[in-house]
Every structure is written in C-alpha cells, then in structure tokens.
C-alpha positions in Angstrom: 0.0 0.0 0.0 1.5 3.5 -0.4 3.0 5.7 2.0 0.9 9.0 2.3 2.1 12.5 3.7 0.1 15.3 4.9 0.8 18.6 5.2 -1.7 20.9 7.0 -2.4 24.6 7.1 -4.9 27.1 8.3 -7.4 26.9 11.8 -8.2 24.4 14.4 -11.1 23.5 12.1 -9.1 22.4 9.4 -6.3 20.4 11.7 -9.4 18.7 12.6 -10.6 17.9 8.6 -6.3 17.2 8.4 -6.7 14.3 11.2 -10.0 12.9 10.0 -8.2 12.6 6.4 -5.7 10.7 8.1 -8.4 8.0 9.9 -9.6 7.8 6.6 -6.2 6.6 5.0 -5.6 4.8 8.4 -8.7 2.8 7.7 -8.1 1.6 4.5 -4.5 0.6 5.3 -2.2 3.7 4.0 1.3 3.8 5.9 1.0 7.8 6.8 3.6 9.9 8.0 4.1 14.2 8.7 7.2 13.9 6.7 6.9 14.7 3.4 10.5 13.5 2.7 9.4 10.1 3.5 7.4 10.0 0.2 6.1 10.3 -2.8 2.8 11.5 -2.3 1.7 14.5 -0.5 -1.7 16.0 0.7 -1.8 19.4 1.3 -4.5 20.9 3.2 -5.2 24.3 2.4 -6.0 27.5 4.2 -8.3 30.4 1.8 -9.6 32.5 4.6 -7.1 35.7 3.5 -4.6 36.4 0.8 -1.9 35.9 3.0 -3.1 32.0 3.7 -3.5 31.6 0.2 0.0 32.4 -0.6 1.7 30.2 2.3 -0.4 27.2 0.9 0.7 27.8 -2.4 4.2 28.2 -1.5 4.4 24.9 -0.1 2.7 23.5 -3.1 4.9 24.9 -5.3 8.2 23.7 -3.1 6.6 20.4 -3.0 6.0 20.3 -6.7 9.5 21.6 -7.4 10.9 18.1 -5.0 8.7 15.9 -7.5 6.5 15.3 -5.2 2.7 13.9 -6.4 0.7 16.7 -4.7 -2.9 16.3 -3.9 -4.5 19.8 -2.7 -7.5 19.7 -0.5 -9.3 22.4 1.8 -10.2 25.6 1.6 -8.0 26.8 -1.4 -8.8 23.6 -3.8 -12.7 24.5 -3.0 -12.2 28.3 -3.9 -10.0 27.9 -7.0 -9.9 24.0 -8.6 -9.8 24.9 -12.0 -7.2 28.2 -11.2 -4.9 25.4 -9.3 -4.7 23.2 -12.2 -4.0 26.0 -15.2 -1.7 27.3 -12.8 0.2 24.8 -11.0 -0.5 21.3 -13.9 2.1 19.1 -12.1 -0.6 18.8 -9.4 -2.3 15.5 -9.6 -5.3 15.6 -8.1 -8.2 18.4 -6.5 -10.4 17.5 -3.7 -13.1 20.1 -2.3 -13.3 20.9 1.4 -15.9 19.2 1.9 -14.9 16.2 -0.3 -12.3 14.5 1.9 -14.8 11.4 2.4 -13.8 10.5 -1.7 -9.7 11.1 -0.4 -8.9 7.2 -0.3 -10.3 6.7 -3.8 -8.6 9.7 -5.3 -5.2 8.1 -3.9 -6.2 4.9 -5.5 -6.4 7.2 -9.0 -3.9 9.5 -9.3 -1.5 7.0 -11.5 -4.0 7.6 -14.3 -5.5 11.0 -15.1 -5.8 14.3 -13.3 -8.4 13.7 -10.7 -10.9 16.4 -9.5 -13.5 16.2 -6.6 -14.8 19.2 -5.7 -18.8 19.6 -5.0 -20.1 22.7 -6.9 -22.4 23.8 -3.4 -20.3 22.7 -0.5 -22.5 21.1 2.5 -20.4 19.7 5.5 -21.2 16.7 7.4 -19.2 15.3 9.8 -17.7 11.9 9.2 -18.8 10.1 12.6 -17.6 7.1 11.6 -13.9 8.1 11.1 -11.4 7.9 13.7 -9.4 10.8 13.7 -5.5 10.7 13.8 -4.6 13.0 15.8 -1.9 15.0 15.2 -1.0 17.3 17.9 -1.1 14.8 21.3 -0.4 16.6 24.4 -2.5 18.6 26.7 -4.9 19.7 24.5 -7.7 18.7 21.7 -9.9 20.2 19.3 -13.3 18.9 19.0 -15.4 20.2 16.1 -18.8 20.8 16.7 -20.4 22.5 14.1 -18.7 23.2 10.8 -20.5 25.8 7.9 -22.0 29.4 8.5 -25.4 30.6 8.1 -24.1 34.3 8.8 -22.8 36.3 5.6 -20.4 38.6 6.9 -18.8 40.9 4.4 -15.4 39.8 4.4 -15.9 36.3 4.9 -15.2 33.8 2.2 -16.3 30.8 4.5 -20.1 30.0 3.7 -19.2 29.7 0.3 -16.2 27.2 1.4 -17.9 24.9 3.7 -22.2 25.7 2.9 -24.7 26.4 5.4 -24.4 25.6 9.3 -24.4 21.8 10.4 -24.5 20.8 14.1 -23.0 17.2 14.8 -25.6 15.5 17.5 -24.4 15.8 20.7 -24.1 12.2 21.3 -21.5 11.7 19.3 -19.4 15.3 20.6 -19.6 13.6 24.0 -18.4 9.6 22.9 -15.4 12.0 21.2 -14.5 13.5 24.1 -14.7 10.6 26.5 -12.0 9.2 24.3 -10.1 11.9 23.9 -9.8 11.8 28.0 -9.2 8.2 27.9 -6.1 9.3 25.7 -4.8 11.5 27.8 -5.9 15.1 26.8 -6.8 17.3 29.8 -8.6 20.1 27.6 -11.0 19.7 25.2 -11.2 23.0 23.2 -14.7 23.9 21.5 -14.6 24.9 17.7 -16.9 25.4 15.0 -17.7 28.9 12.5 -19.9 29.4 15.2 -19.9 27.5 18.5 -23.1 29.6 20.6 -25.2 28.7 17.8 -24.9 24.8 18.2 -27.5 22.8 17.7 -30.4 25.3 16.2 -30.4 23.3 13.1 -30.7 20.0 14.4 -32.6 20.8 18.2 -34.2 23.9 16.7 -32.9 26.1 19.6 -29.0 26.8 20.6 -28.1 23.9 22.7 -24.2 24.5 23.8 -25.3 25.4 27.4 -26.6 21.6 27.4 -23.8 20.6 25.9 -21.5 21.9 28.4 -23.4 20.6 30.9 -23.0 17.1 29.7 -19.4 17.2 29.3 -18.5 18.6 32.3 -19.9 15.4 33.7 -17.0 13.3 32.1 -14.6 12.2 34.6 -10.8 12.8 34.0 -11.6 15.6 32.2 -10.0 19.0 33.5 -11.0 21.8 31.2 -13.4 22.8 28.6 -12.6 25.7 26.2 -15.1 27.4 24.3 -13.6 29.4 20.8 -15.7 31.8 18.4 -18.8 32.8 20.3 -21.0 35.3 18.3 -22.5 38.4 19.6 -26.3 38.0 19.4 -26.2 33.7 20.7 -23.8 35.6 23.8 -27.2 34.7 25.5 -27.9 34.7 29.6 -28.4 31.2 30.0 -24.8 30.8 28.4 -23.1 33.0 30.5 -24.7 31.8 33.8 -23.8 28.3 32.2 -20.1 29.2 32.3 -20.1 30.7 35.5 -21.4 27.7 37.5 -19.7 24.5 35.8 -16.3 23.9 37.1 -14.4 22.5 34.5 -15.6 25.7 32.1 -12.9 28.0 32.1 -13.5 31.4 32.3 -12.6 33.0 29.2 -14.7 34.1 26.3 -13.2 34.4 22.8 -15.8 36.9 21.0 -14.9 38.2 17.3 -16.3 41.7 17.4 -14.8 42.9 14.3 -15.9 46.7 14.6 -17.2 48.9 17.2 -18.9 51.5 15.1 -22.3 50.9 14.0 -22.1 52.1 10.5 -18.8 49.7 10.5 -20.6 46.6 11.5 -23.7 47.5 8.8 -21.1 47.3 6.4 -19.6 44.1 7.4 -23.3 43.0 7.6 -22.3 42.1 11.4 -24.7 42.7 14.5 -24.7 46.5 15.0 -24.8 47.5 18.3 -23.3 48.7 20.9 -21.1 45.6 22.2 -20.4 47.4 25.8 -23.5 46.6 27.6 -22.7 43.2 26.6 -19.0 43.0 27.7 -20.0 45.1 31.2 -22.5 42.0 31.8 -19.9 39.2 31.2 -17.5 40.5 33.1 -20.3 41.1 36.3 -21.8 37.8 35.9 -18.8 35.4 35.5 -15.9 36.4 38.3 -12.0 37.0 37.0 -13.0 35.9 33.4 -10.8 36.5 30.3 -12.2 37.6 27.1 -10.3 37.4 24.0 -11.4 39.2 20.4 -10.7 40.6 17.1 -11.3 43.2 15.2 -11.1 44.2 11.4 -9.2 47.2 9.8 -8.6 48.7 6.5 -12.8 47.4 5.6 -14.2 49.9 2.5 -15.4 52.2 3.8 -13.5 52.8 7.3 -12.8 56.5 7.8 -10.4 57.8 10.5 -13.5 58.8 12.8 -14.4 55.1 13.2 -11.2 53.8 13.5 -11.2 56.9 16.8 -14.5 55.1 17.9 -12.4 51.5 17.7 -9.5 52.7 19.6 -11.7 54.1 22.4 -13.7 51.3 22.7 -10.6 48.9 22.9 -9.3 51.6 25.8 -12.5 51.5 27.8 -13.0 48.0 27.3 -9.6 46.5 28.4 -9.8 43.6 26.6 -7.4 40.4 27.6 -6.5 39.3 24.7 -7.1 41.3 21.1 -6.1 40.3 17.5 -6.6 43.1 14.9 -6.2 41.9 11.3 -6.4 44.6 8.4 -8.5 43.9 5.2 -8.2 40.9 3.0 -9.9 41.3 -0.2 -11.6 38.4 -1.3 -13.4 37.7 -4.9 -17.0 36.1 -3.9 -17.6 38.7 -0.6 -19.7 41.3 -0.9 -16.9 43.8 -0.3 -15.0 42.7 -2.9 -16.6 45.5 -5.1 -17.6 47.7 -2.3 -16.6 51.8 -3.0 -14.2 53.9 -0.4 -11.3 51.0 -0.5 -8.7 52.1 2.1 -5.0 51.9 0.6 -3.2 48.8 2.4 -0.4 51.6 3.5 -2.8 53.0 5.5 -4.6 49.8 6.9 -1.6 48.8 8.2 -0.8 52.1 10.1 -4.5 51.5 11.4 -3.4 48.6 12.6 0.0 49.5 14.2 -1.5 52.0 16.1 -4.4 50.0 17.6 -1.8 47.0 18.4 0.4 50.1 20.7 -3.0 50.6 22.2 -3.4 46.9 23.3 0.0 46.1 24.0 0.1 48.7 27.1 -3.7 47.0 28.0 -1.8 43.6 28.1 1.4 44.5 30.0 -1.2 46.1 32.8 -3.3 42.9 32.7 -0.4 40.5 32.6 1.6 42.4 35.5 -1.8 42.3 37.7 -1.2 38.5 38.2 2.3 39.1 39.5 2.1 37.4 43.0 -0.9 35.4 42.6 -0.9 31.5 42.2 -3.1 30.3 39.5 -4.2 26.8 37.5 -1.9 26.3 34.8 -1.9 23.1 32.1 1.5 21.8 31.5 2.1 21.5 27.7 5.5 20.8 27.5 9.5 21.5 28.1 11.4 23.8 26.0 15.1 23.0 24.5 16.5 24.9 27.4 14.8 22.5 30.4 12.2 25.3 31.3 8.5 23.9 31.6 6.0 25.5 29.3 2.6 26.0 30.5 -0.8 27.8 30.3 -2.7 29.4 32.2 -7.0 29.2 32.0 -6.9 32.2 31.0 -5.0 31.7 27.3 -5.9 29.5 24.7 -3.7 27.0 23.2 -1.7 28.4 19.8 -3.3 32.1 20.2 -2.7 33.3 23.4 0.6 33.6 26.2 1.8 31.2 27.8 3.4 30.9 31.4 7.1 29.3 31.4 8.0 27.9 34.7 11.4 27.2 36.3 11.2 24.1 38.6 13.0 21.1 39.5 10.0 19.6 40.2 8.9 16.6 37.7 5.7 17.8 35.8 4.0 15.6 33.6 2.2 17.6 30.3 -1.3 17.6 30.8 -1.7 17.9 34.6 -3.2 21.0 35.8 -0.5 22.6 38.7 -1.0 25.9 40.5 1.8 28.2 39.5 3.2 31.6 41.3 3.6 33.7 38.7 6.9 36.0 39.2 7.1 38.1 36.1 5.5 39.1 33.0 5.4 40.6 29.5 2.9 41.9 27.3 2.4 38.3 25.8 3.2 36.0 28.1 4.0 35.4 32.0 7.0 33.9 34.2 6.0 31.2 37.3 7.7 29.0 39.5 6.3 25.8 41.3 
C-alpha cells in the first residue's frame, strides 16, 4: 500500500478535517507519515480564509512540486479555485473540495491515471462520525469540532461559500469523542466550530451549547473545557450563567467583534450594536473571566472617525487578549466591489497604532497577576529544560503562555497551580 504525507495549514477547524483525512487513510490501510520527505505522495491541506493564507499554501505546493512530489491539494484553497490550481500549478495530480475528503482514499487509489478532480459545486459539510481521527498534535490539549459551515454572511468572509450552510454534529456523538479523547490522555478539550453559541439550532431547533457543556463537564478525567468563536447575538444569559457555575468551564470568552462602530458593523453586515452593555454584563456575571477578540481594519469604507471610535472602545474595554487583522480582499464577498477602499499603507498604520493601544492593555493585565498563584496546564519542556505551561486564561496556539522554572517533575497535561513571578505583554513567568 502506499506511504501517504500530509501537510496541513490554516485553523483548528481544518487540523481537525487534516486528522479525519488521516483515519480515513488509516482505515483503508495507507502507511502515513508528517514527513513529506518520506514520500512520494503528498496531501496538502489548504488555508483560503485571507490572501496571505493563500499564498503560504501555495508556497508549499509549489516547493513540494519543485521536489517531485505527487501533490494532492485539498481544503479551503482547492474549494475556492480548482480549476485556477490546475491551469496554474498542472504538475498537481489531483483536486479535492473541502468538503470532499470522504472521496480522499479513492482519489489516492487514482492518481496514477488522469488528473483527478473532486470538488462539489455547493459545499455542505457533514461530519464523518464514523472516522477515527489521527490525531496529530497529542499533548494537553484537543480540538473537538462541533459545528462546521456558517449561516451568517459577513462581508469579508469567504467561509459560507467554502464549507455551505451551518451543520450541528448530534451531541451524542461530541460527548463519545471526548470521553476518548480523556481516555487518551488530553486534559482540555477546546470547543470549535464557525460558530460554537449557535450549536444545535439546526438540528434541536434552539441553541443547545449550554446543554452541551453541561454534559461534558460530567466526564470524569476531564480538567478543562474551552469554548472558541462565540457570536455576539447567541452571547445569551443562559450561556453565561452556564459558564459561570460548571467547574471544569474555564472562564474565558473568545468573541470576534470585528468593529465597534455601528455604521462599520452594517457594512460588514455584522450585528450592530453597541457591544459594551454586553461586555460590562460578562464580566459582572462570570468572576475573574478572560475575554479574548478581534477586530477588522482597513474594511471599504473605514474612515479615520471610526477607527477613533475603535480605539476608544478597545481603551474602555480593556480587553485580555485582542487580535486586529487589516482587510483581506476576497473575490465572492460582498466587499470585494464595495466603494471607499482604504490603501493597504494606511490599513496597516491602522493597525500599528491599535496594536500600541493593546500592547500597554496587556502588559497592565499581565503584571496584575504578579504574586498570585493560579491553575496552569503543563504542555511541555522547552530545549532549554524550562517547563512551558498555560494558564486558564489563554488559549492553546493564540494566546501567552506561562514558562516555569522548577525542579519539580511535571507531567504535560496535569493541571499545577503556579506563582507567577514576572510578565510581559504576551506572556508570563511562574515558578512551582
């Protein structure tokens, strides 16, 4: 049988569509390896979401055409731009949609003959319940897709059109996931999906992640549940109360926000209102709680008063952890034609000076826990001997993380309360 490498960029979602290709090969008896030295063959999971993901996945398409390699592109770019990849790049052997990774076994079993493309003209993912995923990254922490596809049509957002409408997977089958994720060895089970707070309206008619929670915090072994991309109008009451009372919930809320002006978010077609209210009553309701979000500039149309309104808001609002991303154009978005483009020179000033803004916001934040003793999940130790952690309050691959000086033996995964004895604006210093 043939000896299959993957190579996978882009978000948690699609590390998760990168390990369920891997069961898939698994199953029908490929040898598999992360190397793509190793081999011939190479899958290459693609990332479409901005321009700048785009041109790392073709870069390594390119590099891995130049080796000889049989390349097979899947995800996110292949879905966006089949025919493009082909004219383009025609050493590639074979095209597979992103949400054509079921057909990946038979393409494999193909690609000695013809050029083979699978890509579905209107996307619609379902979650392959019957695969076992490979997982790639063992340690600490695991990603657990819940939902995949967005009902929302945000501006700037080329997702819908990548993946189809929303799709809930039943909850049954989230929970039998994570009991064996535990039974692995994973402390954290991280929460993903284009939209976690509105799990389950498709399939339960109603949002149903407070239930869901409530059901997985019941698994035993299990330290921490992590929830990623809330949305502003599911951010309901029952949620947060949900948060605040369940133990192994940590308290931290990542929130995309996007814009704080009004006539900003009725541009990006986002909810337009006035996100303080909302932030205040978070912050009241569940105790010491971290909230993480991101924010858009450089959109046509952004003029210099509502990037002032952004910057105040991000003062008053103290946010723990902000990511500000300027413009991506994208063909298929409805700002892709929009009037009142803002030059990229000035986008990135934009975003220069709102990062300054936030740095200072995170130094203060981080120095604040100078003396305390906090939970922190040991991930792993660095080439130097030092023990890298992280706290509840950071999220694996986005946020800080706490390194810790000890001679005591830690084992990655447990859960250790740690001093913490210095910090920067990223990350923080603790001893055991």
């Amino acid at each position: 049988m043939k000896k299959i490498a993957l190579v996978s960029h882009g978000c948690a979602k699609n590390l998760v569509d990168s390990e369920l290709i891997l069961g898939i090969l698994s199953e029908q008896g490929f040898e598999l390896t992360l190397n793509e030295d190793e081999t011939d063959i190479v899958i290459v999971n693609t990332c479409s979401f901005i321009c700048d993901a785009e041109r790392e996945s073709i870069s390594t398409i390119l590099e891995l055409v130049d080796k000889g390699k049989k390349v097979i592109v899947t995800g996110c770019l292949a879905q966006k731009h089949p025919d493009e990849l082909k004219k383009e790049i025609p050493e590639i052997v074979a095209v597979v949609g992103a949400t054509d990774f079921l057909k990946i076994a038979e393409v494999i079993k193909n690609i000695d003959n013809n050029f083979v493309s699978e890509v579905s003209k209107q996307p619609n993912y379902v979650y392959p319940e019957k695969v076992e995923r490979m997982q790639i990254t063992m340690g600490a922490s695991s990603y657990i897709k819940i939902a995949d596809g967005c009902n929302y049509r945000c501006g700037y957002c080329i997702i819908p059109f990548l993946r189809g409408d929303y799709h809930s997977r039943k909850m049954e089958d989230i929970i039998e996931e994570a009991k064996k994720l535990v039974k692995r060895g994973v402390t954290e089970i991280v929460l993903i999906a284009q939209d976690t707070t509105g799990y389950g309206i498709d399939i339960y008619n109603k949002p149903m992640l407070s239930e869901l929670l409530e059901e997985l915090n019941k698994i035993e072994g299990l330290g921490w549940i992590r929830i990623m991309y809330a949305y502003p109008t599911t951010m309901s009451d029952k949620l947060i109360n949900t948060i605040t009372k369940l133990d192994k919930v940590v308290k931290y809320i990542d929130i995309p926000l996007q814009h704080s002006h009004p006539e900003m978010l009725k541009l990006m077609n986002r909810p337009a209102f006035d996100y303080r209210p909302m932030i205040e009553k978070i912050r009241k309701q569940i105790p010491n709680v971290s909230i993480r979000t991101t924010f858009i500039v450089g959109y046509p149309g952004e003029t210099e008063e509502h990037v002032e309104h952004l910057a105040e808001f991000i003062k008053d609002m103290k946010f723990d952890r902000v990511g500000i991303f300027e413009y991506s154009r994208e063909k298929g978005t409805a700002s892709y034609s929009m009037p009142n483009r803002v030059p990229k020179k000035i986008a990135h000033q934009r975003y220069k000076r709102l990062m300054e803004i936030q740095q200072k916001i995170s130094l203060e934040r981080n120095k604040s826990f100078i003396g305390k003793i906090i939970p922190c999940i040991i991930e792993a130790y660095s080439d130097d001997g030092e023990v890298v952690a992280r706290s509840e309050y950071d999220a694996p691959e986005v946020d800080g993380v706490v390194t810790i000086r000890t001679d005591k033996r830690v084992i990655p995964g447990d859960i250790e309360m740690v001093k913490i004895v210095d910090a920067t604006e990223y990350d923080l210093v603790g001893k055991l």
